[in-house]
N, C-alpha and C positions, 0 to 999 in steps of 0.2 A: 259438408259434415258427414256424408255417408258414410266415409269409411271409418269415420270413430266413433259413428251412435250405434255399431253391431254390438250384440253382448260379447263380452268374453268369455260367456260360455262355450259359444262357437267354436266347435272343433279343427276350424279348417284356419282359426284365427287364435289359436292357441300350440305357442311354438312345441314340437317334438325335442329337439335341441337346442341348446343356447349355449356358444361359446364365447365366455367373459374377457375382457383383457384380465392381463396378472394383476394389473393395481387396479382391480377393480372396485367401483365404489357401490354403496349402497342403493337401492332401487326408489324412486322418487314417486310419493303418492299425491290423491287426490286432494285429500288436505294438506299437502305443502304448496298448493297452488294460491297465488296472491286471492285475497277476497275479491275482487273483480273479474278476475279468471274465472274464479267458481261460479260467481252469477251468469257470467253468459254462458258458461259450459252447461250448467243447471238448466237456464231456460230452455236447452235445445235439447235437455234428458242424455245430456254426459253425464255419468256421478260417477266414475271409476277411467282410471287411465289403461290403454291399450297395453299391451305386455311392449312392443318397439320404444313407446314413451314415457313409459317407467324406467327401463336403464337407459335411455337416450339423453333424457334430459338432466341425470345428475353431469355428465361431460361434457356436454355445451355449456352450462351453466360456469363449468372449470375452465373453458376454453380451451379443452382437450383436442385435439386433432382424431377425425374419429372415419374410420372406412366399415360402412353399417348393410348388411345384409338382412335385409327383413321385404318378403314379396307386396305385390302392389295391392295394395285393400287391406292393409294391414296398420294403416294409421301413423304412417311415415309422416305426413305434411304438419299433424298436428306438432311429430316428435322434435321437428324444427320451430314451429313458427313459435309451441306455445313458450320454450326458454325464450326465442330472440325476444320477442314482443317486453320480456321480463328484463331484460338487458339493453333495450332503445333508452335515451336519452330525449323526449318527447321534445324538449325544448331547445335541443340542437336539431335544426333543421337542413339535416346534409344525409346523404346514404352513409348508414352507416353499416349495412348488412345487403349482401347480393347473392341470390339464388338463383343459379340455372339451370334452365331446364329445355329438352329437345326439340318440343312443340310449342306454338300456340296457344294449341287447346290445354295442355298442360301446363303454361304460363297463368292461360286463365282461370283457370280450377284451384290452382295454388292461391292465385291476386284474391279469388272468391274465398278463400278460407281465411286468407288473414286480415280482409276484411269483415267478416263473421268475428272472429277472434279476437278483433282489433277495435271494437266499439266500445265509446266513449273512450280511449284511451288518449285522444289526438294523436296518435300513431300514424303519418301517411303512408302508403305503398302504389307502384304502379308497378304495370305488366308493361314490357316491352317487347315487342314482337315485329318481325317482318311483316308485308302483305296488307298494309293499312297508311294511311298518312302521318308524316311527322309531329304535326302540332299540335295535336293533343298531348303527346310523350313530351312533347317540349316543354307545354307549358306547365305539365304536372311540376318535370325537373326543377323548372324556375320555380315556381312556386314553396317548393321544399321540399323532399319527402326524404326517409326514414328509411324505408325497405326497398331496393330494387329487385323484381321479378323478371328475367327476362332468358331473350334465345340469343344463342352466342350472335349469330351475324348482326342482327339490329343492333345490338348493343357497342359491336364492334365500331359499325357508321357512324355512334352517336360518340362513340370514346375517341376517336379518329377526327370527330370534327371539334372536341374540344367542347360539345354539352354537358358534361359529366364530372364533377370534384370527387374523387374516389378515395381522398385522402384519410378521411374519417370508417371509411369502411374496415370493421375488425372481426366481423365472419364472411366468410366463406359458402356457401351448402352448394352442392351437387345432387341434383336429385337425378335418377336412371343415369346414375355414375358409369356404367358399362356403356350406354349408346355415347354420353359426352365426351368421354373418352375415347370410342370408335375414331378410326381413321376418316370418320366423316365432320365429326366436329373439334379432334384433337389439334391441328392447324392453327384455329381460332381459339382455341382454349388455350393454346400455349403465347398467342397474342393479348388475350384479355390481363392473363397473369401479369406480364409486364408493364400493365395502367395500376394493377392494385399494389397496396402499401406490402412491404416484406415481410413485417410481422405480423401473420390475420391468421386468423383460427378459421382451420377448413374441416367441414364433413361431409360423407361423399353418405351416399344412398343407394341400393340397388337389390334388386331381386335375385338375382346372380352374383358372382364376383370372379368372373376368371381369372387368371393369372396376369394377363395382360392391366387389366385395371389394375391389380395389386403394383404392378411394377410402377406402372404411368401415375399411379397416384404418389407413388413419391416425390413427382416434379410438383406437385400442388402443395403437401403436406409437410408437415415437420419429420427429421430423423422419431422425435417422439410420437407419433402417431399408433391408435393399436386398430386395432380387430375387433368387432361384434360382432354375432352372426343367431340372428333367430330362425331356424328350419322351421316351416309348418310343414311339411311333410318329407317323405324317406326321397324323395325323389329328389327334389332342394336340398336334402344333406349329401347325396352322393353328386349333387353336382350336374345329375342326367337326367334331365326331362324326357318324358318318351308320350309323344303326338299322335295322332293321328284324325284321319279326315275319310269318310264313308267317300266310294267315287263308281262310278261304273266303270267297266274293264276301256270303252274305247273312250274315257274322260279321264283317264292319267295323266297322260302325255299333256293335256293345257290344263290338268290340276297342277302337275310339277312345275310349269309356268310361274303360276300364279304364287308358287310356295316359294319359288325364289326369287320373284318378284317381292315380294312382301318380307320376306326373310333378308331379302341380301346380303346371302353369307359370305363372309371371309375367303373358308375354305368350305367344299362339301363333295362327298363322297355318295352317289348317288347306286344301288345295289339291285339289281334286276336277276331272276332267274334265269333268264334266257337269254345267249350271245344275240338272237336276231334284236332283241329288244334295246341290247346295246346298242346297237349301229342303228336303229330305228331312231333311237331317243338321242342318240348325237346329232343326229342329222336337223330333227326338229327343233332342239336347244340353239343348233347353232346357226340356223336358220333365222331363228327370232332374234339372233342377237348376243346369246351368250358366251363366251370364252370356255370350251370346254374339251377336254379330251375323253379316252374311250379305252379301254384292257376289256380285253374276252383273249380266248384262244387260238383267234382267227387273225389278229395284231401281230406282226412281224414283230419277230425279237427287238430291231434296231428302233424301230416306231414306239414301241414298247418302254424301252431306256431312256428314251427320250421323252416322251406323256412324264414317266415316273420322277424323271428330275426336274421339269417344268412345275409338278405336282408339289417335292418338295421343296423346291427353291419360292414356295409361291407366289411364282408366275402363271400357273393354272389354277380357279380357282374351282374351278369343277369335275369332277374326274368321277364316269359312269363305269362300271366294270360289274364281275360279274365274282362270285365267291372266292372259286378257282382263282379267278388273275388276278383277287388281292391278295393271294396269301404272300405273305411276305413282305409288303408293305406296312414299316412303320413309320406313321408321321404321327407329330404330338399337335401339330395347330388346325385338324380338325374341328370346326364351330359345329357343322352339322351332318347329319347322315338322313339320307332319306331314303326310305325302303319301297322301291317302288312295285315291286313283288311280296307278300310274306310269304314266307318261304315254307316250306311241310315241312322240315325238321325245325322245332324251334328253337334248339338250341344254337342256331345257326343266325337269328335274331339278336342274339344275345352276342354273340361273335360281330356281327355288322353296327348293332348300336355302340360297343365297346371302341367301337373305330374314332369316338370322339371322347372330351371329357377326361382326357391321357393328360398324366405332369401337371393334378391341382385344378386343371383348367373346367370350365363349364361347360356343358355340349348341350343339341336339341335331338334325338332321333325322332324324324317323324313318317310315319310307314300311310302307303294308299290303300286303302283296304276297300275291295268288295260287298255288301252285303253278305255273301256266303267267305269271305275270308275271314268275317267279324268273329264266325265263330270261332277260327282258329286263334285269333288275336286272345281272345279272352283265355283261351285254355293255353297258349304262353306264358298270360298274365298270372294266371294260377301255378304253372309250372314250375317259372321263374322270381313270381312275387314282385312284377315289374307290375307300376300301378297306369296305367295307361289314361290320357285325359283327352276325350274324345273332343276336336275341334270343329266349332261351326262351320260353316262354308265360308269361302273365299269371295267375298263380292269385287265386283267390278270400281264399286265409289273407294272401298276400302282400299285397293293399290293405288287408285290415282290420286288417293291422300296422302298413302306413305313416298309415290314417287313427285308427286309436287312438292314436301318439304324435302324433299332429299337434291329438288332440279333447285329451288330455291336458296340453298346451302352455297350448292358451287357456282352458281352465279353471284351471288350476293363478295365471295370470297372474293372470284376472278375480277370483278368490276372493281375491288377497293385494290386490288393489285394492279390496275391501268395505272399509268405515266399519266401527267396533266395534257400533253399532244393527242394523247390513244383517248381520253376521254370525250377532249373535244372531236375528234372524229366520231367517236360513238356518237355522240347529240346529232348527227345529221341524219341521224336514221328516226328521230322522234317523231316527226311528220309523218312517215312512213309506217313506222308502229299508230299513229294516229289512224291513220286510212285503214289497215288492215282490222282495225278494233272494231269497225264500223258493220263491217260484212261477217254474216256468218261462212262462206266460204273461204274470204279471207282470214280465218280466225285461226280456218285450219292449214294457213302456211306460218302463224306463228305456233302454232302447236308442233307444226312438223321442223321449226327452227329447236324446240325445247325438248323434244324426243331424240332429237339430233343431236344435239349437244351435251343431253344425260348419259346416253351412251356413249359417244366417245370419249367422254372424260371416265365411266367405267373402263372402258377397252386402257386409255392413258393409264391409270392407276393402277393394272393389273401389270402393265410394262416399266413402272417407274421400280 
């Protein structure tokens, strides 16, 4: 319930802009909520709905098809769960509404609200999720339940194996509609589609909404589908967030690591003042692993032509250069720019962030900044009225969560695409995964099977 018991006074939770669809409906209050609603809302000091669930909930209620821009902490989960809960059929015991979502941890966060929301209603819900055993999820299914919460790959093994009657199910929700839609869960999502019924009322959620979702969301949604969009600040209405992270001068180079480890951009344009720092910083990127190329003025013309149509054709998806050697390059599917020098003219900032965020699209710039660079940052921030949102640090537990659900993805994908022959070969390696489990030194040849395998299916993916 965190994110719906802030006040709405809160400024950072009170949108700047709101664009409506054209048949827009009226905005949906605290008293139109059933008396049951109110009492549990009440008990937990809810007396007023979020600005996202105020227009959210008149067009689920209609069964509108709906693609909703409103940032995270802003009270998106209530904006779903409190119509569906109003629209379950307690006494048909089948899913009749499926949510999903990228994580786990955000399976469980969601399971946790509509159980809060969901008392005394006889409403059931479960979370389904990779990384745990079957029979619990099983026997919830048998049992009956109402709402399914889950990540596309589990969901997939259980629809695959014929656990699941999805015939009943008449919503839809996507919540961080942008990552599900990524080329990491889009595969799977365009498999799940074809278990659910053809007529189902879908709404997508997302803090962002690049163009890419805009498109890919029409394979989910109806031709009638519209637009929402709540901006809580200038930076979410122009689309471009701009980052940044405090680092010391010789801790760039494994800050930038860690940035695109964590980030896993599409495409990103990486911006250095100095040609040595190019050839420095390719070398180390690709050293670690990355796919990336490199423009200074020291790059033969022919090398050059070549980076640049790998970049646009994206087949590259990293490209470090230096001011100079991008002029002249326009590519519109820039996800992110990282500024790994701020530069002394700051307009020139403003010029390297603009490299993404092109054609509708959403972009991140996030620059490494010095202690003694901070001051500069801020007196751009002033110059140009760019509102800059200073990032924690990068920890260690923090990438080997985002890279363990992301090695979990494509495994979970590649194993359900085995032949019944390729399977049973796989099983003779169980014993052997048994033994290895056993030893901590063996643990780290299946780590180094799982780091092996993450990367080359990146390296794969950038050549498909």
């Amino acid at each position: 319930m965190s994110e719906n018991t802030q006040s709405n006074t809160n400024p950072f939770l009170t949108p700047i802009q709101i664009i409506e669809p054209k048949n827009k409906l009226p905005d949906y209050t605290f008293e139109q909520l059933p008396i049951s609603q109110k009492e549990v809302l009440s008990a937990h000091g809810w007396t007023e709905l979020m600005p996202v669930q105020r227009k959210t909930i008149p067009y689920m209620l209609q069964a509108r098809d709906m693609l909703i821009q409103s940032k995270t902490g802003s009270g998106k989960t209530g904006a779903f769960v409190l119509p569906l809960l109003q629209i379950i059929e307690p006494e048909h015991l089948f899913p009749q509404a499926l949510i999903l979502v990228p994580t786990r941890e955000l399976a469980l966060q969601v399971q946790r609200e509509i159980e809060l929301l969901s008392a005394n209603t006889g409403i059931r819900s479960t979370a389904i999720f990779g990384g745990v055993g079957y029979d619990a999820q099983l026997r919830a299914i048998r049992e009956g339940i109402h709402i399914i919460v889950a990540t596309p790959g589990r969901l997939l093994d259980h629809a695959q194996r014929g656990n699941i009657d999805f015939l009943s199910i008449r919503d839809l929700i996507l919540d961080e509609a942008d990552e599900m839609l990524s080329m990491g869960f889009y595969p799977d999502m365009k498999r799940i589609r074809r278990f659910l019924p053809r007529e189902i009322a879908c709404t997508m959620f997302s803090a962002t909404i690049p163009q890419t979702v805009k498109s890919l969301a029409k394979e989910f949604q109806r031709p009638s589908a519209e637009f929402l969009s709540l901006s809580y600040d200038q930076v979410i209405a122009n689309n471009l967030e701009h980052r940044y992270y405090i680092s010391d001068v010789m801790e760039k180079d494994s800050l930038t690591i860690k940035i695109l480890e964590l980030e896993n951009p599409d495409s990103c344009m990486i911006f250095c003042n100095m040609k040595k720092d190019v050839v420095y910083l390719e070398q180390v990127l690709s050293n670690y692993g990355f796919t990336v190329g490199a423009l200074s003025g020291d790059v033969p013309q022919k090398t050059r032509e070549k980076t640049l149509q790998n970049f646009r054709n994206k087949k590259l998806p990293i490209l470090i250069c230096t001011d100079v050697a991008a002029r002249g390059i326009d590519v519109s599917h820039v996800t992110h720019v990282i500024v790994f020098d701020h530069p002394e003219d700051h307009e020139i900032y403003v010029h390297r962030s603009g490299r993404t965020a092109r054609a509708g699209r959403s972009g991140l710039a996030i620059s490494l900044i010095t202690p003694v660079e901070e001051i500069e940052l801020h007196k751009t921030a002033a110059d140009f009225g760019i509102q800059f949102i200073k990032m924690p640090p990068i920890t260690e537990a923090i990438i080997a969560q985002k890279t363990q659900e992301r090695t979990r993805v494509l495994l979970e994908r590649h194993k359900r695409a085995l032949g019944q022959r390729s399977q049973e070969r796989m099983r003779r390696y169980l014993g052997l995964v048994d033994e290895l489990a056993k030893l901590e030194e063996d643990k780290e040849l299946l780590a180094y099977l799982l780091d092996r395998f993450y990367w080359e299916s990146k390296a794969k993916h950038q050549e498909d």
